[in-house]
C-alpha positions in Angstrom: -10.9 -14.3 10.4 -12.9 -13.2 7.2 -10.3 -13.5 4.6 -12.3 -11.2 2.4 -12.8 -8.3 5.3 -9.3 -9.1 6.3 -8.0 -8.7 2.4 -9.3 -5.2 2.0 -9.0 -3.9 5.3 -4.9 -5.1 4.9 -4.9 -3.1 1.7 -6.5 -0.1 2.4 -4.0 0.5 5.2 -1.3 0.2 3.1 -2.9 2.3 0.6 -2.9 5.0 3.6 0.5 4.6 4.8 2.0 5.1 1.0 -0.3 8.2 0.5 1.3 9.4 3.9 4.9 8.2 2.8 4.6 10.2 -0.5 3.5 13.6 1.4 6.2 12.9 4.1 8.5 12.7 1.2 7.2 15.5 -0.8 7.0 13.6 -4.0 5.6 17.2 -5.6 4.8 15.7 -9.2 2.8 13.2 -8.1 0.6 15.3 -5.4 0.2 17.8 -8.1 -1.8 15.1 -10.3 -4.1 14.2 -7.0 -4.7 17.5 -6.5 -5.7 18.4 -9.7 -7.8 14.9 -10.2 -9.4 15.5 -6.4 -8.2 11.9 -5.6 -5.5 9.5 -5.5 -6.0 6.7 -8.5 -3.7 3.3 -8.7 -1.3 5.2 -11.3 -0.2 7.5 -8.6 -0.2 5.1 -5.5 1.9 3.1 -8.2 4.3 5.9 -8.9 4.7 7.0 -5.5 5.7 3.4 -4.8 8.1 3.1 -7.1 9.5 6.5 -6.4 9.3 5.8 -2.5 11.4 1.9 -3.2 13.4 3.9 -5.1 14.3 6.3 -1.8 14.0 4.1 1.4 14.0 0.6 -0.2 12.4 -2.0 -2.4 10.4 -3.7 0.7 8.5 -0.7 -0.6 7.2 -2.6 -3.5 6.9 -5.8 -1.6 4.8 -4.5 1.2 2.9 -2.7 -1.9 2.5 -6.0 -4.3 1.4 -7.9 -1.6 -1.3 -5.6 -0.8 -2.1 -5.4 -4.2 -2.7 -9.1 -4.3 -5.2 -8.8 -1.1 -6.7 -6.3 -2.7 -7.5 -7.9 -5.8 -7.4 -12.0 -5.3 -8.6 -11.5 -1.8 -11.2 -9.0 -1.6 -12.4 -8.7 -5.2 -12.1 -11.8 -6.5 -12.4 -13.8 -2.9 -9.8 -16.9 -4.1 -7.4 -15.8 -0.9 -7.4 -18.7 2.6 -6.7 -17.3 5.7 -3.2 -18.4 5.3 -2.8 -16.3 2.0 -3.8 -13.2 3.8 -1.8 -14.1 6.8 1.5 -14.4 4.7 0.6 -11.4 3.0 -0.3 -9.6 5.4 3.5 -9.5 7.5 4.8 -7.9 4.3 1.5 -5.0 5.3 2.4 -4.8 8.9 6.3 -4.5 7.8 5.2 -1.0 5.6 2.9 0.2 8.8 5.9 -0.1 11.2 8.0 1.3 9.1 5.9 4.2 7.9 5.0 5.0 11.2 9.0 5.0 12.4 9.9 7.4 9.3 7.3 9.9 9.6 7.4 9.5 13.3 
C-alpha cells in the first residue's frame, strides 16, 4: 500500500460521505453558503461535522479528525506508515458504513 495514495483517497471519501450526510440531513444554513461560494471549503465540511456529531453522534468527529489527519500528515505532508493510515483508516470505513445505512 502507498500510504500517501491511501491517505488522500481515505480522506476524500470521507469528505464525500459528510457532504452526503449534511444534504441527507438538510443542514439548510450551511448548503446555502456552498451554494453561494460554488463549492464546499473546510469551514463548512467543519460545520456540518460538528452539526452532524451533534445529531447522530460524536464518532462523527472521530471518523472526521482522523481523516483530517490522513489528509494532512499523510497525503500533504507524507510523515504517515502504513500502520498510521491503517488505524486511521477503521475510524473512515466506520463513517462509510454508517453513512451509507442512514441515507440508505
Amino acid at each position: 500500500m502507498d500510504p500517501v495514495q491511501a491517505s488522500e483517497k481515505l480522506y476524500k471519501a470521507c469528505d464525500e460521505a459528510i457532504k452526503a450526510l449534511a444534504i441527507h440531513h438538510g443542514l439548510s444554513e450551511i448548503l446555502a453558503r456552498v451554494e453561494e461560494r460554488g463549492r464546499w471549503t473546510v469551514t463548512e465540511l467543519e460545520k456540518a461535522v460538528e452539526t452532524l456529531s451533534d445529531r447522530i453522534g460524536e464518532w462523527v468527529l472521530a471518523s472526521w479528525d482522523a481523516a483530517w489527519a490522513l489528509h494532512v500528515w499523510g497525503f500533504h505532508e507524507a510523515r504517515l506508515d502504513n500502520e498510521a493510515v491503517r488505524r486511521r483508516a477503521e475510524r473512515v470505513r466506520r463513517l462509510i458504513a454508517e453513512s451509507g445505512r442512514i441515507i440508505g
